[in-house]
mmCIF file as gemmi writes it, N, C-alpha and C atoms, coordinates in Angstrom:
data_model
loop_
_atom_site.group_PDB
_atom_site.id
_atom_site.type_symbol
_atom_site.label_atom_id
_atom_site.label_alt_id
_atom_site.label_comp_id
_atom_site.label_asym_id
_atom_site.label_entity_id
_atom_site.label_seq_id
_atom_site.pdbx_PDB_ins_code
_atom_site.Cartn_x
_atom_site.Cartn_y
_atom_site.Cartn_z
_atom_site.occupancy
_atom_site.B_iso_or_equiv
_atom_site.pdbx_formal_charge
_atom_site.auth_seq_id
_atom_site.auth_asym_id
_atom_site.pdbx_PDB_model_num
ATOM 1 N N . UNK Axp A 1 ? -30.55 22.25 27.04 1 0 ? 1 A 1
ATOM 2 C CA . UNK Axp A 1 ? -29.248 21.984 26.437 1 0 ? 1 A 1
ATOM 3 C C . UNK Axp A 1 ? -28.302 23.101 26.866 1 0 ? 1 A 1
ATOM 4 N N . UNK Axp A 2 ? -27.142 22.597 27.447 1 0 ? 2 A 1
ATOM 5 C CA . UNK Axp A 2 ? -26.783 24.001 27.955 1 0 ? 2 A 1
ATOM 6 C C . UNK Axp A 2 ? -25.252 24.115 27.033 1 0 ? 2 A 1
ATOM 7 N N . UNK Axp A 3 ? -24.917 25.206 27.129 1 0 ? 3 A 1
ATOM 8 C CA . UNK Axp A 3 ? -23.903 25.965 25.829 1 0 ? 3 A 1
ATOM 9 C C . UNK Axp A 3 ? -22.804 25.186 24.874 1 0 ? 3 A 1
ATOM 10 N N . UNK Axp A 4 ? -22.053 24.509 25.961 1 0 ? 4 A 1
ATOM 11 C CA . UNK Axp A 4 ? -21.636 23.139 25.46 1 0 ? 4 A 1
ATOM 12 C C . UNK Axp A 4 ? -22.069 22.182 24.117 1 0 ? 4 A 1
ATOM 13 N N . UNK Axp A 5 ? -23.064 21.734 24.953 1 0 ? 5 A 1
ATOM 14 C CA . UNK Axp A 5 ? -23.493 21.494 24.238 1 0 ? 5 A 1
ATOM 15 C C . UNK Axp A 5 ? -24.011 21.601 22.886 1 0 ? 5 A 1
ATOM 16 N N . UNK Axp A 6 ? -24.5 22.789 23.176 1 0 ? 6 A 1
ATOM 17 C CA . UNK Axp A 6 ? -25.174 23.542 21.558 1 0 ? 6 A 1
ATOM 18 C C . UNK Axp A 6 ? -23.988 24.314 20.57 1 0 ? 6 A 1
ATOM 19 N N . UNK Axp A 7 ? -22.803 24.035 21.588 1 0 ? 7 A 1
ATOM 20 C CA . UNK Axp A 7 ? -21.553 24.405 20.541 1 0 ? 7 A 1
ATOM 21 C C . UNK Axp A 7 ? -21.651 23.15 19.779 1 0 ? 7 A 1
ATOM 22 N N . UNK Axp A 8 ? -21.141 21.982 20.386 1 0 ? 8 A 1
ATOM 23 C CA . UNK Axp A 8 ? -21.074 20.611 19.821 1 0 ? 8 A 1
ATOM 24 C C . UNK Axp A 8 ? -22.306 20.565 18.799 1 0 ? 8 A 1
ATOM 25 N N . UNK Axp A 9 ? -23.199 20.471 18.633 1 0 ? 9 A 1
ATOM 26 C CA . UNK Axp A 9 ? -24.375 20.662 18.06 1 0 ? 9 A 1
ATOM 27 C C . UNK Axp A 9 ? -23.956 21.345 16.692 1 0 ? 9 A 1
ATOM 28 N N . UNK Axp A 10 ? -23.225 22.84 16.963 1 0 ? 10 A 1
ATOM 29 C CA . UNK Axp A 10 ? -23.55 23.403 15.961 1 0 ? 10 A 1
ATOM 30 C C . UNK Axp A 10 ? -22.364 23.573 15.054 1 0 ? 10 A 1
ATOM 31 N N . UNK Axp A 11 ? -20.869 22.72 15.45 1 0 ? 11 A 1
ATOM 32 C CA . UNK Axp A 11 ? -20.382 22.227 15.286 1 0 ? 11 A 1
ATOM 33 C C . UNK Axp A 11 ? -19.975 20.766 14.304 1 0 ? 11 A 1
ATOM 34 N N . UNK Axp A 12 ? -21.082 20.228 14.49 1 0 ? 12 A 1
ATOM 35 C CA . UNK Axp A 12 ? -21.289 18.992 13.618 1 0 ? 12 A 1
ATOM 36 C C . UNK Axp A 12 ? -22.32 19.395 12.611 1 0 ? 12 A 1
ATOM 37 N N . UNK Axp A 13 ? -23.352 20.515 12.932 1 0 ? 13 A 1
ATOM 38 C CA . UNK Axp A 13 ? -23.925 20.142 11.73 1 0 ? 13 A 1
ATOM 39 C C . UNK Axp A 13 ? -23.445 21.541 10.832 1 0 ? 13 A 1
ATOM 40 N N . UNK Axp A 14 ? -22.24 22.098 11.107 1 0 ? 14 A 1
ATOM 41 C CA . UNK Axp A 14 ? -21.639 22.82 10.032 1 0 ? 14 A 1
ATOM 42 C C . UNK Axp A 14 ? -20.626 21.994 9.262 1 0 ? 14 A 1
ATOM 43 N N . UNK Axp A 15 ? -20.269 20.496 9.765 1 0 ? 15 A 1
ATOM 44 C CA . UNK Axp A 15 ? -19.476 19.795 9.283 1 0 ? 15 A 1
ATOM 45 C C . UNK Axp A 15 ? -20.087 18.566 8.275 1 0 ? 15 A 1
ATOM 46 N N . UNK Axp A 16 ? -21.581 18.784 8.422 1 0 ? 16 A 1
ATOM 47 C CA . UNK Axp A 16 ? -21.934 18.117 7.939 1 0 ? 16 A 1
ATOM 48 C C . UNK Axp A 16 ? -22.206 17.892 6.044 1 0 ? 16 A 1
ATOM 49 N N . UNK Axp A 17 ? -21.818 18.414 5.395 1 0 ? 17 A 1
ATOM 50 C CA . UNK Axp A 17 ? -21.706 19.264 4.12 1 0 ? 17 A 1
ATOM 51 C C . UNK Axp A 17 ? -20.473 17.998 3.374 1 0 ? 17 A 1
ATOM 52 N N . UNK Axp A 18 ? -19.512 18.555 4.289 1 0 ? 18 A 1
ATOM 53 C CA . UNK Axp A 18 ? -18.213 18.066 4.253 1 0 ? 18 A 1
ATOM 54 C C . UNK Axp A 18 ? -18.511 16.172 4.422 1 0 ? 18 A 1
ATOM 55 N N . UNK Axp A 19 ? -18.718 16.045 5.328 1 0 ? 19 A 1
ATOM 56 C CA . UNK Axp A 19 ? -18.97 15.083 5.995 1 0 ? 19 A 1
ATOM 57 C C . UNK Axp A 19 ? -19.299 13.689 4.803 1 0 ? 19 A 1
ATOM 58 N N . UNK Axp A 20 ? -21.04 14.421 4.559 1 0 ? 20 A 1
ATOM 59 C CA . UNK Axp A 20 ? -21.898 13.611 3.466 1 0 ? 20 A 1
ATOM 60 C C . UNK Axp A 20 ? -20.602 13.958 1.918 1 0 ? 20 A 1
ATOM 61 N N . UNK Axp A 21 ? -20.094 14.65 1.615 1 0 ? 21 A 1
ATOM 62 C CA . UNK Axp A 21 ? -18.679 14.422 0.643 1 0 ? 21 A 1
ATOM 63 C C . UNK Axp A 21 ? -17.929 14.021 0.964 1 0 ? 21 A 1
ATOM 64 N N . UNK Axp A 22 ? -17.686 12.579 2.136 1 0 ? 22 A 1
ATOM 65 C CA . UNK Axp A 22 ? -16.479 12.736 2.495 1 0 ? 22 A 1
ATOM 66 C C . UNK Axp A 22 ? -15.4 13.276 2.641 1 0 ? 22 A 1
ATOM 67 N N . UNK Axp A 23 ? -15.405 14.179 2.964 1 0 ? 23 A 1
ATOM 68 C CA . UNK Axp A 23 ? -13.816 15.648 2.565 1 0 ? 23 A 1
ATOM 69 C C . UNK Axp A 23 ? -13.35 15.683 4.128 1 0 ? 23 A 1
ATOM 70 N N . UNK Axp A 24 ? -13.641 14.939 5.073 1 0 ? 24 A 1
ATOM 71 C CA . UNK Axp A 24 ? -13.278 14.995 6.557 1 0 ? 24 A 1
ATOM 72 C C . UNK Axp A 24 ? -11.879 14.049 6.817 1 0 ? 24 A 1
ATOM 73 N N . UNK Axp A 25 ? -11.461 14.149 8.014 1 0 ? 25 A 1
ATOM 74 C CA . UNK Axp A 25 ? -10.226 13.757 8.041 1 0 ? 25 A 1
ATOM 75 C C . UNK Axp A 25 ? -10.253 12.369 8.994 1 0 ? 25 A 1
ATOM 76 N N . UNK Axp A 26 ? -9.934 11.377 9.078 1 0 ? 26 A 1
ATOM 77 C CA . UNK Axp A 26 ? -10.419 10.121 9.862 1 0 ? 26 A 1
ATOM 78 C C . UNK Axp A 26 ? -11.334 10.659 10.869 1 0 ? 26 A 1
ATOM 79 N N . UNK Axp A 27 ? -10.374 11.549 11.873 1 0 ? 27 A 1
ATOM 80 C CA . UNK Axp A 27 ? -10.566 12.063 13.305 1 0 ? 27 A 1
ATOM 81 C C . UNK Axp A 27 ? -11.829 12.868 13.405 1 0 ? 27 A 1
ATOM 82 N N . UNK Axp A 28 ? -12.086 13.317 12.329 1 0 ? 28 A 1
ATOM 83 C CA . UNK Axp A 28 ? -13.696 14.572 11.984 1 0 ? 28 A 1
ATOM 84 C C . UNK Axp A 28 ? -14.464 13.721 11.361 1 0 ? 28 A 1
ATOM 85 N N . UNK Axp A 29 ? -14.393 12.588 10.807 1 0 ? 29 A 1
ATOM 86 C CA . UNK Axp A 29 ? -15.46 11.536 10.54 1 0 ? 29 A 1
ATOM 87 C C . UNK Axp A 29 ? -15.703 10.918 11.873 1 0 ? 29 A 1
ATOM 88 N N . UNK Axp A 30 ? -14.933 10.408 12.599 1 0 ? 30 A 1
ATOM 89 C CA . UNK Axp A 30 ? -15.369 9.861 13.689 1 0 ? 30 A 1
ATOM 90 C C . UNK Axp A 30 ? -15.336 10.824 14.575 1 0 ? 30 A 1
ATOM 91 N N . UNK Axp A 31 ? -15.208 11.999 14.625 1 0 ? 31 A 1
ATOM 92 C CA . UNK Axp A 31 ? -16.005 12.69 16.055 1 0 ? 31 A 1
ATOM 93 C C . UNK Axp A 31 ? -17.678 13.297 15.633 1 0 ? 31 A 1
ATOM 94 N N . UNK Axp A 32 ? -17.518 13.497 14.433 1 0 ? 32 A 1
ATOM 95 C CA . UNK Axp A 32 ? -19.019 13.561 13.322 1 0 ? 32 A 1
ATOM 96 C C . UNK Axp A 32 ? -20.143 12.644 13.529 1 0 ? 32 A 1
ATOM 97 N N . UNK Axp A 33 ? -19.368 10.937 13.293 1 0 ? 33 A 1
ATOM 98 C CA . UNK Axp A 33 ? -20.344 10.362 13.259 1 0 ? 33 A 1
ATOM 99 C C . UNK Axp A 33 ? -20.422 9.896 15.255 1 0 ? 33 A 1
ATOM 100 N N . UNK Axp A 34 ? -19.863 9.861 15.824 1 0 ? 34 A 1
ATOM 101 C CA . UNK Axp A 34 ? -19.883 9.604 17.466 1 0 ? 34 A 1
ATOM 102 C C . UNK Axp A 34 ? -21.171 11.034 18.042 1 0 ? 34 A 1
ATOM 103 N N . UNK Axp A 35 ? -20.859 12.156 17.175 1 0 ? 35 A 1
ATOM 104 C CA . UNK Axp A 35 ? -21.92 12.826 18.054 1 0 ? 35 A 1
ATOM 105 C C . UNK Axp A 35 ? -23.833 12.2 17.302 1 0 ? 35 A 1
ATOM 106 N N . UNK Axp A 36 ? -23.357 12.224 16.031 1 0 ? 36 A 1
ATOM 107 C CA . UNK Axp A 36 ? -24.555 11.605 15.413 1 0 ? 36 A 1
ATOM 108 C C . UNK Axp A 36 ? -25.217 10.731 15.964 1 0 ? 36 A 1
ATOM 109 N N . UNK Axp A 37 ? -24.588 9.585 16.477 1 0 ? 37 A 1
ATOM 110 C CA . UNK Axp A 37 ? -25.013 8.5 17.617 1 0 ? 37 A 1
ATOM 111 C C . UNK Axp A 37 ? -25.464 9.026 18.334 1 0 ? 37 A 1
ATOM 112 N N . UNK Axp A 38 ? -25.005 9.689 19.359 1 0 ? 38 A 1
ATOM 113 C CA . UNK Axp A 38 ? -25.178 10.243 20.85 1 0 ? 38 A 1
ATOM 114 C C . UNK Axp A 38 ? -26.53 11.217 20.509 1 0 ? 38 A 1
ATOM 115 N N . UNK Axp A 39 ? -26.729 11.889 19.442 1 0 ? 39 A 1
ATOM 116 C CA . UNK Axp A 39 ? -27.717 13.397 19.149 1 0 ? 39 A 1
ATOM 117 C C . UNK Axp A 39 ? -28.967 12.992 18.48 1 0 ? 39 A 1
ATOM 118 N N . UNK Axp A 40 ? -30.042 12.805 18.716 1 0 ? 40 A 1
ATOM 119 C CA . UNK Axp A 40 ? -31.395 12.659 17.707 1 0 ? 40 A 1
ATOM 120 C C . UNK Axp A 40 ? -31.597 14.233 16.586 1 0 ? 40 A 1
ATOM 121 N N . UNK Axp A 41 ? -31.292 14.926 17.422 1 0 ? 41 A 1
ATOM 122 C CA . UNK Axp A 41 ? -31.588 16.178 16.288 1 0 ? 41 A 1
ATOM 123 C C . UNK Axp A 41 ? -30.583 16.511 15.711 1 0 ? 41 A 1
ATOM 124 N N . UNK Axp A 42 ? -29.42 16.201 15.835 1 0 ? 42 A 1
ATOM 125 C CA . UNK Axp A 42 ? -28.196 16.467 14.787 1 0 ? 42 A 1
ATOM 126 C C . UNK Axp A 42 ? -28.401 15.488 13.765 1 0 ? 42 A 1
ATOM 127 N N . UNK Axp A 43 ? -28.857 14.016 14.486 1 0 ? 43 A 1
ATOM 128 C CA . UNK Axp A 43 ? -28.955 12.76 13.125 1 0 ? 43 A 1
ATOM 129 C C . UNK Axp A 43 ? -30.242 13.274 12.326 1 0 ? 43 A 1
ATOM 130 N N . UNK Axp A 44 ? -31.713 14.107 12.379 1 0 ? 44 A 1
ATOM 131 C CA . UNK Axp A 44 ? -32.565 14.03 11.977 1 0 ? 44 A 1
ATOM 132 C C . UNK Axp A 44 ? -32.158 15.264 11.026 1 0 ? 44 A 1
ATOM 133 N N . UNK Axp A 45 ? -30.741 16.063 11.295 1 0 ? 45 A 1
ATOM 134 C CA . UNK Axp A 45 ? -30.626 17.432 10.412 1 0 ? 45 A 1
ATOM 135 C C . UNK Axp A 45 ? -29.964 16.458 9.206 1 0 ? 45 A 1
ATOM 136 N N . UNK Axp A 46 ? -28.972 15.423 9.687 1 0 ? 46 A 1
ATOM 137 C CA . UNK Axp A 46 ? -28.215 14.743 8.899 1 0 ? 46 A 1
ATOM 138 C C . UNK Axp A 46 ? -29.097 14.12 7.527 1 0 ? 46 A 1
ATOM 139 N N . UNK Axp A 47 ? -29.957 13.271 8.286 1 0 ? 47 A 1
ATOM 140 C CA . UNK Axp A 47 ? -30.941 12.598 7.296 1 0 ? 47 A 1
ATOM 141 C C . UNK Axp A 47 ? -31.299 13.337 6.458 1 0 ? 47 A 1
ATOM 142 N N . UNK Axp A 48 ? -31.882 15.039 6.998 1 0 ? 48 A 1
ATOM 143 C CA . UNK Axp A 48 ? -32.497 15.771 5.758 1 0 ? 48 A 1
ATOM 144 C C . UNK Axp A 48 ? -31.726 16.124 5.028 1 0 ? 48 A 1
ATOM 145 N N . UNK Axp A 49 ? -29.97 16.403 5.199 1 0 ? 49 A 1
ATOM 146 C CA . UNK Axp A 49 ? -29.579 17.001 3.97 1 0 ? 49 A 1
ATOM 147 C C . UNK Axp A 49 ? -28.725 15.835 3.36 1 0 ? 49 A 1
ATOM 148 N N . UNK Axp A 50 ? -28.704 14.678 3.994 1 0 ? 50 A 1
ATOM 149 C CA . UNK Axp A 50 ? -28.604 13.41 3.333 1 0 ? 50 A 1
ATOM 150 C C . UNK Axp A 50 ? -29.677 13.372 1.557 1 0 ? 50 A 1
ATOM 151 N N . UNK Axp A 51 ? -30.557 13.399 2.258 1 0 ? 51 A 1
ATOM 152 C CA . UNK Axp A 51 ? -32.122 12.997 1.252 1 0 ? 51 A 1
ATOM 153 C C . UNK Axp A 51 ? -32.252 14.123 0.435 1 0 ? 51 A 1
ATOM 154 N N . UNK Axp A 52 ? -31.797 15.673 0.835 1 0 ? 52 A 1
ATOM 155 C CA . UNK Axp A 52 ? -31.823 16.207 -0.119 1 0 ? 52 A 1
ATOM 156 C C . UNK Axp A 52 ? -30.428 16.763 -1.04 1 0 ? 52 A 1
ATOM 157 N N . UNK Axp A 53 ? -29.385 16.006 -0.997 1 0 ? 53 A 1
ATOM 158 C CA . UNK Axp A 53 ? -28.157 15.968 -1.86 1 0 ? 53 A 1
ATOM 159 C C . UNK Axp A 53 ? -28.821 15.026 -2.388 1 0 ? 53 A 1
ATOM 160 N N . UNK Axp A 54 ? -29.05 13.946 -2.128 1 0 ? 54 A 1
ATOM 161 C CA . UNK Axp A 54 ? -29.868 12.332 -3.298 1 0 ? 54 A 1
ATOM 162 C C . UNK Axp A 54 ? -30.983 13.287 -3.919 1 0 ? 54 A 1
ATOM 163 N N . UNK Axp A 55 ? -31.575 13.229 -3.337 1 0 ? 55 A 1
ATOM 164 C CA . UNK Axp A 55 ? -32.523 14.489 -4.494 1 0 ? 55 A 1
ATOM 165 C C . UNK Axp A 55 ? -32.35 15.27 -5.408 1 0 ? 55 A 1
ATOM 166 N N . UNK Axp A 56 ? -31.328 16.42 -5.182 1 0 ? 56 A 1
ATOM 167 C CA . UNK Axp A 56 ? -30.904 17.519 -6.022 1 0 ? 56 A 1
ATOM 168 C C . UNK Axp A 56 ? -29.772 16.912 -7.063 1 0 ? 56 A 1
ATOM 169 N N . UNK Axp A 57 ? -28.435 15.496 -6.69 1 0 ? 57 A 1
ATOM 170 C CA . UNK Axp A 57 ? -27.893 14.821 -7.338 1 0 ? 57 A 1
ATOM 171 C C . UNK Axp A 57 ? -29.109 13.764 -8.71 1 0 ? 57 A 1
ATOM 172 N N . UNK Axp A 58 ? -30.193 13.286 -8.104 1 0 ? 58 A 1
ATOM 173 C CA . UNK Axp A 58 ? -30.853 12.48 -8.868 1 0 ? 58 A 1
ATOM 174 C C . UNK Axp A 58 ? -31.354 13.31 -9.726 1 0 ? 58 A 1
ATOM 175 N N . UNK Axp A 59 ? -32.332 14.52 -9.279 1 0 ? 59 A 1
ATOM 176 C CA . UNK Axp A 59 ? -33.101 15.315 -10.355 1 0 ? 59 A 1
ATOM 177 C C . UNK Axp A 59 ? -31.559 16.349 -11.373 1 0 ? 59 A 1
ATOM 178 N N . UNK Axp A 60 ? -30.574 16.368 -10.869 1 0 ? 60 A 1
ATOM 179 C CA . UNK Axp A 60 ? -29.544 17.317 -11.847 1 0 ? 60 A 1
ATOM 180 C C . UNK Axp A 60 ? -29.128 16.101 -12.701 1 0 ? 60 A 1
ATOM 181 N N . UNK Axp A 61 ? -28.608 15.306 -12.451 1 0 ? 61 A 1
ATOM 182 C CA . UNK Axp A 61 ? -28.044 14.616 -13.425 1 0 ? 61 A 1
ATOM 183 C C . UNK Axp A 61 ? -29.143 14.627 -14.816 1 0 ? 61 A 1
ATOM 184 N N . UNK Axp A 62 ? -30.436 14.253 -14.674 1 0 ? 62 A 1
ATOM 185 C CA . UNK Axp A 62 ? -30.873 14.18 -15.778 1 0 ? 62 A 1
ATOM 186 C C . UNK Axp A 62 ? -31.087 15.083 -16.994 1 0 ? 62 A 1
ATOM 187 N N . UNK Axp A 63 ? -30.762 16.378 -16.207 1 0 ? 63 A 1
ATOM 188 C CA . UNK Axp A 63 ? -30.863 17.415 -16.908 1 0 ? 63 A 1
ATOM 189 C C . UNK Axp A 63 ? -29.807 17.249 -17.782 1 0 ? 63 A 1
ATOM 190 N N . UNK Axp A 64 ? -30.053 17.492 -18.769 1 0 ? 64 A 1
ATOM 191 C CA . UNK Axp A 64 ? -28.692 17.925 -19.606 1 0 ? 64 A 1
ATOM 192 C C . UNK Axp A 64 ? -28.873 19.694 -20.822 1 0 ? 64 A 1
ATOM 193 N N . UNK Axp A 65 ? -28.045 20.228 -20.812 1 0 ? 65 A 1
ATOM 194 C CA . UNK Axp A 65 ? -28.229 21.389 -21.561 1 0 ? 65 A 1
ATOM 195 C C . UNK Axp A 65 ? -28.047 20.984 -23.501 1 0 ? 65 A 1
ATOM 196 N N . UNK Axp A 66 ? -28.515 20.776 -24.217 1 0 ? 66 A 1
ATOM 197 C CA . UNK Axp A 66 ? -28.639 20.808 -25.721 1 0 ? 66 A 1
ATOM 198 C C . UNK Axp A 66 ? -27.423 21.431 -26.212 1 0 ? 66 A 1
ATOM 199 N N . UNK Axp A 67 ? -27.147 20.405 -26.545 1 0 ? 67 A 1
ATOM 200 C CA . UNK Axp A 67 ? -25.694 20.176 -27.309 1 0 ? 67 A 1
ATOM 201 C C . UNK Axp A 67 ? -24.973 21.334 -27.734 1 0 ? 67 A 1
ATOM 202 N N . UNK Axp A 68 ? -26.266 22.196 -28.678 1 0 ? 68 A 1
ATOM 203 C CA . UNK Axp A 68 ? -25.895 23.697 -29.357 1 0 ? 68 A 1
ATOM 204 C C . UNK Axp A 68 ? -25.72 24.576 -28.654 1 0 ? 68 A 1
ATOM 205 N N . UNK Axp A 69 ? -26.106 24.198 -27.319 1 0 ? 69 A 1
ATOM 206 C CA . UNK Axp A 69 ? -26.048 25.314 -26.354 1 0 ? 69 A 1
ATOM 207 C C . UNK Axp A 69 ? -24.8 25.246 -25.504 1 0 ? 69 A 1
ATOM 208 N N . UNK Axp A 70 ? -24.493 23.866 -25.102 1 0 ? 70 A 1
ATOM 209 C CA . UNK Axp A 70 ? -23.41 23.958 -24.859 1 0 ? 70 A 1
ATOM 210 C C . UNK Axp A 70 ? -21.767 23.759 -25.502 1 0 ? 70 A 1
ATOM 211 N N . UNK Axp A 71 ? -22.072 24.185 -27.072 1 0 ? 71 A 1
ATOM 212 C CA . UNK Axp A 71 ? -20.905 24.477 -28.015 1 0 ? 71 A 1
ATOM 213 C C . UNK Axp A 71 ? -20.656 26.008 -28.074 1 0 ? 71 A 1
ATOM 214 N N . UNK Axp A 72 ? -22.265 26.612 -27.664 1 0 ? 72 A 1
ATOM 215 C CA . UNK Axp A 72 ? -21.798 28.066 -27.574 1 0 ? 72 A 1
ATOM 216 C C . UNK Axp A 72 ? -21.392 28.612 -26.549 1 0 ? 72 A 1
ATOM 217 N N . UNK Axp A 73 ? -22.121 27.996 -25.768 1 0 ? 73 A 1
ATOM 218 C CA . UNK Axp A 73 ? -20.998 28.648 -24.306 1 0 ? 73 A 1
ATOM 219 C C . UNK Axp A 73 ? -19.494 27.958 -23.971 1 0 ? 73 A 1
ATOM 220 N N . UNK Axp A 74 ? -19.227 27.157 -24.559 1 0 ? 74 A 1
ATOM 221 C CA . UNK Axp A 74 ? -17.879 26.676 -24.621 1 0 ? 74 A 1
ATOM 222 C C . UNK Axp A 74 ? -16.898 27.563 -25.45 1 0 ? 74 A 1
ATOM 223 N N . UNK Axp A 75 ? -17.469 27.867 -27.159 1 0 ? 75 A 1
ATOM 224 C CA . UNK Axp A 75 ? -16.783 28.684 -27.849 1 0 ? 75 A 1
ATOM 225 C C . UNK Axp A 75 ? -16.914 30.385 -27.024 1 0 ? 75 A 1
ATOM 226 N N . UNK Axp A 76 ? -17.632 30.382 -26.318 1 0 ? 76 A 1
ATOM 227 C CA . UNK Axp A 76 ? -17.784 32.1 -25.744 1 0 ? 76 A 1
ATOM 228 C C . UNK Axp A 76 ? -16.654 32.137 -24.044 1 0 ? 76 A 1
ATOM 229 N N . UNK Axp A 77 ? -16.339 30.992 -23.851 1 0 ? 77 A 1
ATOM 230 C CA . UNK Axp A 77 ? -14.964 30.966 -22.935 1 0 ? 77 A 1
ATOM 231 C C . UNK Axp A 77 ? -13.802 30.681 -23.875 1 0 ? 77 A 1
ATOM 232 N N . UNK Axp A 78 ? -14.19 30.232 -24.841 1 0 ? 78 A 1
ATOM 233 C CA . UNK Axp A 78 ? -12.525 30.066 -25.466 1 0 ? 78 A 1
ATOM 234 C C . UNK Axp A 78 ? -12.155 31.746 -25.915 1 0 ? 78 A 1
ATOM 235 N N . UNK Axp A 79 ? -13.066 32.232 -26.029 1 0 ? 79 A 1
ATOM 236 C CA . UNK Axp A 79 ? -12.81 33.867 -27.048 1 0 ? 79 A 1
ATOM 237 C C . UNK Axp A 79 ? -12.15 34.648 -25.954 1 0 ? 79 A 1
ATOM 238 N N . UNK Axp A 80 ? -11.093 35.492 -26.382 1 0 ? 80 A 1
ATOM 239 C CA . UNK Axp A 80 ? -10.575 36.489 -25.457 1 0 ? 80 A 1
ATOM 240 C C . UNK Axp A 80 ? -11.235 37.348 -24.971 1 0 ? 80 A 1
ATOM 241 N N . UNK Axp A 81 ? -11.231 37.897 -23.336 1 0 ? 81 A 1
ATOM 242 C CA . UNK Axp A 81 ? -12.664 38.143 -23.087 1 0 ? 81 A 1
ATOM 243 C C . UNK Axp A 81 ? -12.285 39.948 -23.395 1 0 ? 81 A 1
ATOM 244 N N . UNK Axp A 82 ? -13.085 41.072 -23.416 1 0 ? 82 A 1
ATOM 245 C CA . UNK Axp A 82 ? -12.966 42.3 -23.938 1 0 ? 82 A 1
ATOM 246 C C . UNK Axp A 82 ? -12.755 43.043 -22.64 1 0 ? 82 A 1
ATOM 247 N N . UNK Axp A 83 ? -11.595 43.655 -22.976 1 0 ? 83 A 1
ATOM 248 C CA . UNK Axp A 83 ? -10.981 44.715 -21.806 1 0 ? 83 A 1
ATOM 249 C C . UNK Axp A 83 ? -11.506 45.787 -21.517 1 0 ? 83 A 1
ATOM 250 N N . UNK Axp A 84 ? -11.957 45.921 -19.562 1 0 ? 84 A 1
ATOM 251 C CA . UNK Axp A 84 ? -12.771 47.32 -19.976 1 0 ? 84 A 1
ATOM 252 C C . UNK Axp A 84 ? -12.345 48.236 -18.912 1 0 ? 84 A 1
């Protein structure tokens, strides 16, 4: 792979973050997903942090913090915080 290349490479999969949030701009979705086509190891980086946002989204949601706990950390941002 010569330099070019591995710019392009490293290029898309720093965009890729963005990308899987949609937060890209027409032109960076489609030069994103055009190298994805063209790249087996950029699509196989894609897939993994595809599968693991569905992962870390599926297992967080269920969590929830106990009610009491989160009345106290709510009332401990409302309090003026102490000057030091």
């Amino acid at each position: 792979m010569n330099a070019d290349a591995q710019a392009r490479c490293a290029e898309t999969v720093k965009l890729l973050g963005e990308f899987l949030d949609r937060e890209l701009t027409t032109c960076e979705i489609q030069t994103v997903q055009g190298h994805l086509d063209r790249c087996p190891p950029c699509l196989n980086v894609y897939r993994f942090e595809e599968k693991l946002k569905r992962l870390v989204r599926v297992h967080c949601e269920r969590e929830c913090a106990p009610t009491n706990l989160r009345d106290e950390i709510l009332a401990r941002l409302k309090r003026p915080s102490p000057r030091t």
